[in-house]
Structures are given as C-alpha cells and as structure tokens.
C-alpha positions in Angstrom: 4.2 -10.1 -13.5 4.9 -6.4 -14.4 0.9 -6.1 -14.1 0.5 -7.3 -11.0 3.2 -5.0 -9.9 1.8 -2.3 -11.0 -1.8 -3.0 -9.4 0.3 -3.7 -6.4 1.6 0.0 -6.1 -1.4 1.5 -6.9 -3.2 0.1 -4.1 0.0 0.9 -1.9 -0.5 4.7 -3.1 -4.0 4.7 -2.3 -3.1 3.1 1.2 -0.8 6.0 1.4 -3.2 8.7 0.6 -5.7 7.3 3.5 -6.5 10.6 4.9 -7.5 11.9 1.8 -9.8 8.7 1.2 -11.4 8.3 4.4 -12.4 12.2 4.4 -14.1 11.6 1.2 -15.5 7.9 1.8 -17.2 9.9 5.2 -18.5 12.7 3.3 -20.1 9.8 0.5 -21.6 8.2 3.8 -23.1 11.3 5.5 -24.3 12.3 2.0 -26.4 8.9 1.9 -27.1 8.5 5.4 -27.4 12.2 7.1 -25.8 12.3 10.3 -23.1 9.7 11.1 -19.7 9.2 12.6 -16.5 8.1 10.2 -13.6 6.4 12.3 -10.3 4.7 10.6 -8.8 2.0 12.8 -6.1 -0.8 12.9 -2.5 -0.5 11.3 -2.7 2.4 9.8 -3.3 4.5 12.4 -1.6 2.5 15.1 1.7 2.6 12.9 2.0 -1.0 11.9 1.1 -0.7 8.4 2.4 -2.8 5.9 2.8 -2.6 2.0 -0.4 -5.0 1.9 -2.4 -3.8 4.6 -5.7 -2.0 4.2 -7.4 0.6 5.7 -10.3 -0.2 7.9 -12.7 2.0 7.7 -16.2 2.3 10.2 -19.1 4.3 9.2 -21.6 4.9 12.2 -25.4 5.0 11.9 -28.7 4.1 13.2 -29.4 4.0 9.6 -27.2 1.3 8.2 -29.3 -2.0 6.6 -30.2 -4.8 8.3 -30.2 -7.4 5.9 -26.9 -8.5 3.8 -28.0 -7.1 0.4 -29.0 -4.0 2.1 -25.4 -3.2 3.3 -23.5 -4.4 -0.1 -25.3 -1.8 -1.8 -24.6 1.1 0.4 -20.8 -0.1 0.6 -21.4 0.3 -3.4 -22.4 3.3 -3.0 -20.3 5.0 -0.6 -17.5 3.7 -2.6 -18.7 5.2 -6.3 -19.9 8.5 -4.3 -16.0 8.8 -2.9 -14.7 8.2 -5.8 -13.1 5.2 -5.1 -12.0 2.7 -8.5 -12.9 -0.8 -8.2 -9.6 -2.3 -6.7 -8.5 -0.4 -3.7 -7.1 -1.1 -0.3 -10.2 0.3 2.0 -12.5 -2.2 4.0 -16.0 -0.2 5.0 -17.5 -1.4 8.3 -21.0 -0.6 8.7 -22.0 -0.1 12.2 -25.3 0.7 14.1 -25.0 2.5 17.6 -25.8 -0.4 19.4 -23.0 -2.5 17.4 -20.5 0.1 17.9 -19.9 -1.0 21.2 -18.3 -4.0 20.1 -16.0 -2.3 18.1 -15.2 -0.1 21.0 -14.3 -3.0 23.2 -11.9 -5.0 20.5 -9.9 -1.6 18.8 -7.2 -0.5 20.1 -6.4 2.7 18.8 -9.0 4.9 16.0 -9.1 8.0 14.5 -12.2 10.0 14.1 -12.9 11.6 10.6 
C-alpha cells in the first residue's frame, strides 16, 4: 500500500510540474519532427485538475505517422527525448493539420507551448 502511495505522489508531482514537462515534451517533438505546434488542454489548464488527472498534451504536424505503430514509436520517443520515466501523468496527442480541426471544435480552453 505505502508503494502505491508513493507512485501515486510522484505522478501528482509531475502533474504539478506540467509547465516544465510540456516545455520539454515540445522541444523532444520539434527535435524529431522540425517545425510543429505543442498545445496542453483539458483540466489542467481549465482549472479542474484533480489529484488523478493527467495532462493532455497535442503535438501538431504534417509529419506525424499514419499507421498505428508509426505513432507508438514517436510517442516513445518524444517521451525518452523529454526525459520523461516510464510512469507519468502526460497523454501525447498526435495531430496532423487537417485533424487539428477536430480538436479545435471539441476543446474548450488550451494553452500553446
């Protein structure tokens, strides 16, 4: 039990912290990809956070994967690039321009990074 609180507060720190994180999880995606646009969204920044919510994170690019496998990989990626361990509390969207709009249409409030 004392372990799983402990896991528990570390992901609430890193939750915490999300400006930090998304500034580095965008730089790990415009390292991989070249230009791009890094936007947090949901609780966080619309001030509803939780001690179990996570940070939604969209990375923007006419270069983002197709295929399944293709987008795991670069998630991978971004994630060992920022730094990230393997248990934390941010979920990476991976958006083309054209999908983008969608996300415009159902988020209510975002931050650009």
């Amino acid at each position: 039990m004392l372990e799983v609180l402990k896991v528990k507060l570390k992901l609430r720190k890193l939750a915490l912290e999300w400006v930090f994180w998304a500034n580095s999880i965008g730089k790990a995606a415009k390292n991989l990809l070249g230009e791009c646009e890094t936007y947090v969204f949901c609780s966080v920044v619309e001030g509803k956070a939780t001690g179990g919510s996570d940070v939604d994170i969209l990375i923007v690019s006419d270069k983002i994967p197709e295929n399944s496998r293709g987008r795991g990989n670069l998630k991978a990626k971004i994630e060992e690039m920022a730094g990230l361990p393997l248990s934390h509390p941010f979920e990476i969207h991976l958006a083309n321009k054209h999908d983008f709009e969608w996300y415009r249409r159902h988020i209510k409030k975002v931050v650009k990074i």
